[in-house]
C-alpha positions as CSV (number, residue, x, y, z in Angstrom):
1,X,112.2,254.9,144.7
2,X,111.6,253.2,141.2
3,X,113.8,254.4,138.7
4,X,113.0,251.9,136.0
5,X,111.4,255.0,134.5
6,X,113.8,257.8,134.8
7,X,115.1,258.7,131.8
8,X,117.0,261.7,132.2
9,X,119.1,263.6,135.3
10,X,116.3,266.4,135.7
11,X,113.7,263.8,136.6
12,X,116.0,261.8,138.8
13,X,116.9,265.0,140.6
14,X,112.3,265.7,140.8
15,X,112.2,262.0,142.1
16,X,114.4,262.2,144.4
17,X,113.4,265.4,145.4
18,X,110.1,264.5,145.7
19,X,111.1,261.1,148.2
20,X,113.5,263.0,150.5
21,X,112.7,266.8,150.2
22,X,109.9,265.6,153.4
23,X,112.3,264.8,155.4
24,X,113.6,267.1,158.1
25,X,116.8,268.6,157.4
26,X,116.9,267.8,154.0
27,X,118.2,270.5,151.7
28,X,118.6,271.5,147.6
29,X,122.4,270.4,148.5
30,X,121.5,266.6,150.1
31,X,118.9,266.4,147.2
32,X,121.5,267.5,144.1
33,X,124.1,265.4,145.7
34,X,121.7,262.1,146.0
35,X,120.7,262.5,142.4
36,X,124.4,263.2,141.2
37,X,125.3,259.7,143.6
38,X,122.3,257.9,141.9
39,X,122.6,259.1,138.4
40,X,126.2,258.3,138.4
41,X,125.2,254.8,138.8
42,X,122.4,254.9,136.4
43,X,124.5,256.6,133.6
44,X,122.5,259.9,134.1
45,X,124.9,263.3,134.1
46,X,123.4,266.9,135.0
47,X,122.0,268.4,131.7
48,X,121.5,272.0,133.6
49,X,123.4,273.5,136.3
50,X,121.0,273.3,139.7
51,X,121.5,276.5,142.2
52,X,121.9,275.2,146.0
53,X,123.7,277.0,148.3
54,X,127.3,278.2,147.3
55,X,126.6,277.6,143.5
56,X,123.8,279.9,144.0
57,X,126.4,282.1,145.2
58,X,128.5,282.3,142.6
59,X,125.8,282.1,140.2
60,X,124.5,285.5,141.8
61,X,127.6,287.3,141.8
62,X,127.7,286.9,137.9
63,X,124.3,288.6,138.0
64,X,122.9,285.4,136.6
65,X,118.7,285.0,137.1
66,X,118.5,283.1,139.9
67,X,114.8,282.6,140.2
68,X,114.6,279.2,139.4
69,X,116.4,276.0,140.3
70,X,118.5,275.1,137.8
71,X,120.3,277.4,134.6
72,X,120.6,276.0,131.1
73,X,124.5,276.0,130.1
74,X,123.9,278.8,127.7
75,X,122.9,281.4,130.7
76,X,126.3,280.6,131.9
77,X,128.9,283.3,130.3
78,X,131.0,281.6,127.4
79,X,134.1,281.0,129.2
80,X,131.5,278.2,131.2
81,X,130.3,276.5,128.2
82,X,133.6,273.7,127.7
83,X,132.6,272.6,131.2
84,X,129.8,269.9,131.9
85,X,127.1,271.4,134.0
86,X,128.3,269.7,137.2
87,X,132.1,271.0,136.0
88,X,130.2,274.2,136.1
89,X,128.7,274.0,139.3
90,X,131.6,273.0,141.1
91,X,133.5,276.7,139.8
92,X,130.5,278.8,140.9
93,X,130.7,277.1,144.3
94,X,134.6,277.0,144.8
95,X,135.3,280.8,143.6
96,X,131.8,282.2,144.4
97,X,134.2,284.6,146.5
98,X,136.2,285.1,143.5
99,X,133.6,285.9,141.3
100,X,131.9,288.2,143.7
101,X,134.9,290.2,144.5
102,X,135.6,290.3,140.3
103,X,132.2,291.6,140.0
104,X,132.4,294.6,142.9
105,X,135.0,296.1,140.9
């Protein structure tokens, strides 16, 4: 992978994507946790807040739109928005059983 070019965390994520996604077993998870791994190195940080598996849990059980990959910050509901996107991710996956049972009632 060249990442002489990469500018931003998106495209790191769409590089590596793009490299390992091929590869047999390879998930949205393994993908967002090799960019996160890379970027860290590079000095790149999440700009969104990508939806693999128990983030896009949590994610749904706030009724959030879940139809593409990744959320800006600002779909996120206000008490989200003094986190960092990965800050952010990591709530939605821990207390995606939270969330869901605060939602059912």
């Amino acid at each position: 992978m060249d990442f002489s070019t990469v500018e931003s965390f998106d495209e790191l994520h769409k590089l590596v994507a793009k490299t390992i996604d091929p590869i047999r077993f390879i998930g949205p998870l393994t993908i967002y946790d090799t960019a996160l791994r890379i970027g860290a190195y590079l000095g790149l940080h999440p700009e969104f807040v990508y939806l693999h598996a128990g983030v896009f849990d949590g994610a749904k059980a706030l009724n959030l739109d879940c139809k593409a990959d990744k959320l800006p910050m600002s779909a996120l509901p206000k008490a989200f928005h003094r986190l960092r996107p990965d800050q952010a991710e990591d709530c939605l996956c821990m207390y995606k059983k939270q969330l869901k049972a605060l939602a059912s009632k």
